[in-house]
C-alpha positions in Angstrom: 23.2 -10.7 3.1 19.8 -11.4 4.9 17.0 -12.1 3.2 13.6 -10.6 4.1 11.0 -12.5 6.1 9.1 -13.7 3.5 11.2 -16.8 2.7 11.1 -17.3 5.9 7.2 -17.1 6.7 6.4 -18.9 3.2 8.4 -22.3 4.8 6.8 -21.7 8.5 3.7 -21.8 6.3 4.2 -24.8 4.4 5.5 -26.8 6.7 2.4 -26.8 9.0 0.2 -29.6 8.0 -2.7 -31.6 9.4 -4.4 -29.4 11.6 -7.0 -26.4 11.0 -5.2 -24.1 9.0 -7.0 -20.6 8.3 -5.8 -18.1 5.9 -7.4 -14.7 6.1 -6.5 -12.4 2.9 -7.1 -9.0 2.3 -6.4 -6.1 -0.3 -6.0 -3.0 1.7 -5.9 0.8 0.6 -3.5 2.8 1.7 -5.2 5.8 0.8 -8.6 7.4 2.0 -11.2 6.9 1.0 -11.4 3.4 0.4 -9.2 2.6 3.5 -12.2 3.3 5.9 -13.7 -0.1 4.2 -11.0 -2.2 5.4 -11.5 -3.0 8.7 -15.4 -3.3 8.2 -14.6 -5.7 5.4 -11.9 -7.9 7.7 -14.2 -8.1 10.2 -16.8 -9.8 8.1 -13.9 -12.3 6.9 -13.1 -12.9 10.6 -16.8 -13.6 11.7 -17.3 -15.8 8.4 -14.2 -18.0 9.5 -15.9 -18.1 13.3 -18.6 -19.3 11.4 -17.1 -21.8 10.0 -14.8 -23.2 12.4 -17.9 -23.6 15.3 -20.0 -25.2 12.5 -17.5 -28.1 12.1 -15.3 -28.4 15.0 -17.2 -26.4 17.9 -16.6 -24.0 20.4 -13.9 -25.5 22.1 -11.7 -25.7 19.3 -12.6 -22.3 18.3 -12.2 -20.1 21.0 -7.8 -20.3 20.9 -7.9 -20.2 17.2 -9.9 -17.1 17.2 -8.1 -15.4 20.0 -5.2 -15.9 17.5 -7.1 -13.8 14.8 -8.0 -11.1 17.4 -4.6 -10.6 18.2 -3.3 -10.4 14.7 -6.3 -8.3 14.1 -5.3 -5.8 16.9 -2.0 -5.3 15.5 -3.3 -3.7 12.0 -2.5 -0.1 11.6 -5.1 0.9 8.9 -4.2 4.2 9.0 -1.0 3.3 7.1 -1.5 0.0 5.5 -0.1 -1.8 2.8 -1.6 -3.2 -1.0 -2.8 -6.5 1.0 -2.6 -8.3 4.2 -2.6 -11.8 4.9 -3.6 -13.5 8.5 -2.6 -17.1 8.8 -3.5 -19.0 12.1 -3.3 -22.6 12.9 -2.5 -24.6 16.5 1.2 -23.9 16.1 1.1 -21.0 14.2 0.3 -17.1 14.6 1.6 -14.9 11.4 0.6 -11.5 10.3 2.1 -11.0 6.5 1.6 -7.5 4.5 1.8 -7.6 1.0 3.4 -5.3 -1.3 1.2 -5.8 -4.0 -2.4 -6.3 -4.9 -4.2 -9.1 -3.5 -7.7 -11.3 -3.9 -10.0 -11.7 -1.4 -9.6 -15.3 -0.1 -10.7 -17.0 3.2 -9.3 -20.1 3.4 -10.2 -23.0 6.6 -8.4 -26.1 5.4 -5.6 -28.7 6.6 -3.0 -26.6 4.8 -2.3 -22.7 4.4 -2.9 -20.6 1.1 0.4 -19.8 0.7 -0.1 -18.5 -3.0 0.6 -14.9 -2.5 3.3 -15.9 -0.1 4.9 -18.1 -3.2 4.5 -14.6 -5.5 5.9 -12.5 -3.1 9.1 -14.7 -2.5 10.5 -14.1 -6.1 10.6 -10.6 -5.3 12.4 -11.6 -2.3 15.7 -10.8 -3.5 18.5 -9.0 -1.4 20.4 -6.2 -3.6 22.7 -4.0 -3.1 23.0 -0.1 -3.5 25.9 1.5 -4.8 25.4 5.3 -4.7 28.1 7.2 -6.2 29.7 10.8 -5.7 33.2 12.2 -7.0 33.7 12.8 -3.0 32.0 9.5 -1.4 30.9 6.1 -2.2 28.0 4.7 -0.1 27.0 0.7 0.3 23.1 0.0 1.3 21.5 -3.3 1.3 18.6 -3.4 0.0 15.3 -5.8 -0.2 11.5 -4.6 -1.6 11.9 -1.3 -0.2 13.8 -1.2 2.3 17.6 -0.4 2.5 19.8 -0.2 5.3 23.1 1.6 5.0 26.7 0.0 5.6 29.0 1.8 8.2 31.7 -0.2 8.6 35.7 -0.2 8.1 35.2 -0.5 4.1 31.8 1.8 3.4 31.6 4.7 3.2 34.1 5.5 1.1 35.6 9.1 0.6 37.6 10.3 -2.0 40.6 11.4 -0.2 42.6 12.3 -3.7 40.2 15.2 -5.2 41.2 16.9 -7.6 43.8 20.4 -6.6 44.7 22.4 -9.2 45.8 26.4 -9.9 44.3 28.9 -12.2 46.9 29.6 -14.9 48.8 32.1 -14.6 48.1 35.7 -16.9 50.2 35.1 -20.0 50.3 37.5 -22.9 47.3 38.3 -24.8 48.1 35.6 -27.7 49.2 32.8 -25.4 46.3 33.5 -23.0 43.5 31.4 -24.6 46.1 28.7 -25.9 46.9 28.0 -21.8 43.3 28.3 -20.7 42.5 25.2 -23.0 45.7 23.3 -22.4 45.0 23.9 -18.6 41.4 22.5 -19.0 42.7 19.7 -20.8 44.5 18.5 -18.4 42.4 19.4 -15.5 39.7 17.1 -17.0 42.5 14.2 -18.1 43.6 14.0 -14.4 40.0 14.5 -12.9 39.4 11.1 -15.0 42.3 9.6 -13.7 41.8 10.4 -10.2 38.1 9.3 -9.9 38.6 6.2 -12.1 41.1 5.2 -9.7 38.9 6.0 -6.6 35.7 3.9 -8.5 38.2 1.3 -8.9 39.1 0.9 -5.3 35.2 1.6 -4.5 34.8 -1.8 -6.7 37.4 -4.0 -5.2 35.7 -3.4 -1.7 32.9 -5.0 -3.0 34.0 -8.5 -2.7 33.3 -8.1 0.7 29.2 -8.0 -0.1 28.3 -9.5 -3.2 27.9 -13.4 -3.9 28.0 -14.3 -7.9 24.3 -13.5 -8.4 24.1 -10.5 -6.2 22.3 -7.7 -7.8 23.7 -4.1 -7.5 21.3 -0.9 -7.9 24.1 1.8 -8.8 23.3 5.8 -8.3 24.7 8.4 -9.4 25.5 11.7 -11.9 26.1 9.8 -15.8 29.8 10.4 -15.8 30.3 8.5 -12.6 28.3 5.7 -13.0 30.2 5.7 -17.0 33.8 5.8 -15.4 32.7 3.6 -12.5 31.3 1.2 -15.3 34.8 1.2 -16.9 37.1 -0.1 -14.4 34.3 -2.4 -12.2 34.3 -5.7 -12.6 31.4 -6.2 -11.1 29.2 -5.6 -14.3 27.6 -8.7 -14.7 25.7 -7.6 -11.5 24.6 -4.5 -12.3 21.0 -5.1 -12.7 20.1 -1.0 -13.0 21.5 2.3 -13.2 20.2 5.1 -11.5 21.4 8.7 -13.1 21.1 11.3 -10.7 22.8 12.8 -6.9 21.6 10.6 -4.1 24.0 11.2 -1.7 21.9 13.3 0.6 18.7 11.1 0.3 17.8 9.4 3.3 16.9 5.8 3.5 13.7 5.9 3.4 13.9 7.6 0.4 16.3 6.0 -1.2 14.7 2.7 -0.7 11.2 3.8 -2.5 13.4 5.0 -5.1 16.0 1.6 -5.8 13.0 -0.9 -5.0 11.0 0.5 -8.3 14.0 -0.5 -10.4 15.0 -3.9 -8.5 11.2 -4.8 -9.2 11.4 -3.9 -12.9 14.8 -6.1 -12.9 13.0 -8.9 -12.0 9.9 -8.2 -13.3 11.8 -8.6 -16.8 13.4 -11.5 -15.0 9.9 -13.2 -14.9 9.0 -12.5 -18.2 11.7 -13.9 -19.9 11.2 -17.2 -17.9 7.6 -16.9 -18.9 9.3 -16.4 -22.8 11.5 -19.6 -22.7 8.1 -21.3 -21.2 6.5 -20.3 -24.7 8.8 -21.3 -26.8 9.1 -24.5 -25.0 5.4 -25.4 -26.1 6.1 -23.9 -29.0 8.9 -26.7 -30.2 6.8 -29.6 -28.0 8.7 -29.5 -25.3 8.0 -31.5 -22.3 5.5 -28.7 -21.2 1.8 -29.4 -20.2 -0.6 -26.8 -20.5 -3.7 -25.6 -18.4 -5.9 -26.9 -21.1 -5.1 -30.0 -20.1 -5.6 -29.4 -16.3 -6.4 -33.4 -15.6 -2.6 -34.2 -16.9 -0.9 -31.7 -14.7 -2.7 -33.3 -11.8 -1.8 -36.7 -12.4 2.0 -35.0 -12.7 2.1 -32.9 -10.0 1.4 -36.2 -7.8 3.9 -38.5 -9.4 6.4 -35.7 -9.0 7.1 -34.8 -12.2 6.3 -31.3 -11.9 9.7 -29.0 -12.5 8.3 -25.3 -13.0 5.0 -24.7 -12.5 3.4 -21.4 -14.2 0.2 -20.2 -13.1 -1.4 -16.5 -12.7 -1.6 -15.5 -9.6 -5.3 -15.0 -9.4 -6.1 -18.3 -11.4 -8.8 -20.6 -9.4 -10.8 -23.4 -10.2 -13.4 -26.0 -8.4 -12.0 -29.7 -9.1 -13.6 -32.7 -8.8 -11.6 -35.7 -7.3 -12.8 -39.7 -7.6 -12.8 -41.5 -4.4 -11.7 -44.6 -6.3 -8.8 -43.1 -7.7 -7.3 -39.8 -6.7 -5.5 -39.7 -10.2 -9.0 -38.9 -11.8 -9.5 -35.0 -11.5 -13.0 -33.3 -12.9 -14.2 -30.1 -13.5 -17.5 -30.5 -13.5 -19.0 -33.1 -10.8 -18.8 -36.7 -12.0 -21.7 -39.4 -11.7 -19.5 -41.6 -9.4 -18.5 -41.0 -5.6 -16.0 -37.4 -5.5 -14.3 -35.3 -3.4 -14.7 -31.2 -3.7 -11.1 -29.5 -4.2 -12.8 -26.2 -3.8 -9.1 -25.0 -5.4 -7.4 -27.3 -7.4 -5.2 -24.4 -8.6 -4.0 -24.2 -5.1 -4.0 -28.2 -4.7 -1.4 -28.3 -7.6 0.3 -25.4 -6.3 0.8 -27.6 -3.1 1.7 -31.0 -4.5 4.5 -29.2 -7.0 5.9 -27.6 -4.2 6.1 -30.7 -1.8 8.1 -32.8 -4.1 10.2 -30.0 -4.8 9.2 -28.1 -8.0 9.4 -24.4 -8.5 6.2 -22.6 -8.9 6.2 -19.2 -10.7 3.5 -16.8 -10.1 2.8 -14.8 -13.4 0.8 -11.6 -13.8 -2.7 -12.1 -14.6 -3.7 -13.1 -18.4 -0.2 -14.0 -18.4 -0.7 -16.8 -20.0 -4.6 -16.2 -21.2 -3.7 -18.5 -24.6 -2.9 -22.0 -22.0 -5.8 -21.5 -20.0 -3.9 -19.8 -17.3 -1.2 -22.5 -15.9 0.9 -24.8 -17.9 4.0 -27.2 -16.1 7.2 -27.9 -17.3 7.9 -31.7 -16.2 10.8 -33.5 -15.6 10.3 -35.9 -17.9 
């Protein structure tokens, strides 16, 4: 399966370096009113980066990187925009990104991109697949955020070609009547069981064809199907939701909104129970450093001892850098000759990811009791 762009822009991203970098990020409103703010408010954001860039490196520099930003600019849609939207604009690179959740207001001129909302984002960034289920048809849709696409191909969709036929009893006398009425529904429902067990079961095995080990499957349907399809599938370990309910006739669109609100809860609950074994981890002195003791995961983060790095997604904080020794971080400015880190956050953020550690964006006041970040080492 195909993974959405956001893996993809998130290394285009990182993997500029040493030029001017700017990163332009927005929240946006879908709805009116507040909508009618956002281009007003991007356009202030664009004229403060102008600002900025003619300041330090002059016009000549300026004018392409700008005409970068205009374009981007040019392609918003306000009218139907997302939670956030991110420009990113360097001498190699042109990217408009649009977030699915919630962003802070950052404008960002530096050697590197601020790729933090790009690094949240890609956890969500998880293809799935959708398994809607009828007693008639069986229909395949891969899915990632909320979009999915459905499969028409030799396997999917797949109708139920053996439904069950049956007669009405015949009129018996008065006494036996009842007697065959219940016998008959008996066995109508026995066989009805059979018969759409067997065609769930053949519905699994054609699966194989889609899903890797980890692949996570979204299954629809009424409760009896999704319980008999549960019985004979041996795909289990991958379902990461079911849906109860006739879905057949929703389109994709629909569909999509529908599956992406319970693929984000499966990994929301995904990220809290990482966030869980972090706990406990300082809990039992684990090799864990915590955002109390910010200076320590610096000097980790550049040896490359960083393994997971935790840190709400909003966190931010000014450091203070010796120019004797880059090892010596401040958060308040020291007597002796320093270099500004107007994000340190960030800064770690980077360094973790370059030496390649994991960095897991948590939920705000996540992890309010470690002062906001803490790092799993290596050692």
């Amino acid at each position: 399966m195909k993974k959405n762009m956001q893996n993809d822009e998130l290394r285009l991203l990182q993997n500029e370096r040493n030029g001017i970098c700017i990163s332009i990020i927005l929240p946006t409103h879908p709805l009116s009113p507040d909508r009618r703010t956002d281009r007003v408010q991007l356009e202030k954001d664009i004229q403060q980066a102008r600002s900025h860039i003619q300041s330090r490196y002059g016009n000549a520099v300026t004018g392409s990187l700008m005409q970068k930003i205009d374009d981007l600019y040019n392609q918003l849609d306000f009218m139907h925009s997302t939670a956030g939207v991110g420009l990113f604009v360097s001498g190699h690179v042109q990217k408009l990104v649009r977030f699915f959740f919630p962003v802070k207001e950052r404008v960002s001129i530096s050697d590197k991109f601020d790729i933090r909302d790009l690094l949240y984002a890609s956890f969500y960034d998880v293809p799935y697949c959708v398994l809607v289920l009828s007693q008639k048809v069986a229909k395949l849709y891969n899915g990632n955020l909320n979009t999915v696409i459905e499969i028409a191909d030799k396997y999917f969709p797949v109708k139920n070609s053996d439904e069950y036929e049956y007669n009405r009893p015949s009129r018996g006398s008065s006494y036996a009547g009842y007697s065959n009425v219940k016998e008959f529904k008996k066995d109508k429902s026995v066989t009805e069981e059979i018969r759409l067990k067997s065609f769930f079961r053949k519905t699994d095995e054609l699966l194989h064809n889609y899903l890797n080990i980890d692949t996570p499957i979204i299954a629809a349907g009424d409760n009896k199907d999704l319980v008999y399809f549960s019985e004979v599938s041996e795909h289990d370990q991958n379902i990461a939701c079911n849906i109860p309910g006739n879905y057949t006739a929703y389109s994709e669109r629909e569909l999509g909104n529908l599956t992406w609100k319970a693929m984000k809860q499966f990994l929301d609950n995904k990220k809290e129970n990482l966030t869980g074994d972090l706990r406990e981890q300082i809990g039992t002195g684990g090799p864990v450093i915590t955002g109390n003791a910010i200076g320590e995961i610096w000097r980790a983060a550049l040896d490359g001892r960083g393994y997971k790095l935790f840190v709400e997604k909003d966190h931010s904080l000014t450091g203070y850098v010796s120019d004797n020794n880059e090892y010596e971080l401040y958060l308040h400015p020291p007597k002796h000759a320093y270099t500004i880190v107007p994000d340190i956050v960030n800064r770690i953020i980077e360094l973790v990811t370059e030496k390649y550690g994991e960095v897991i964006l948590v939920e705000n006041d996540a992890l309010r009791d470690h002062s906001r970040m803490a790092l799993l080492t290596r050692y």
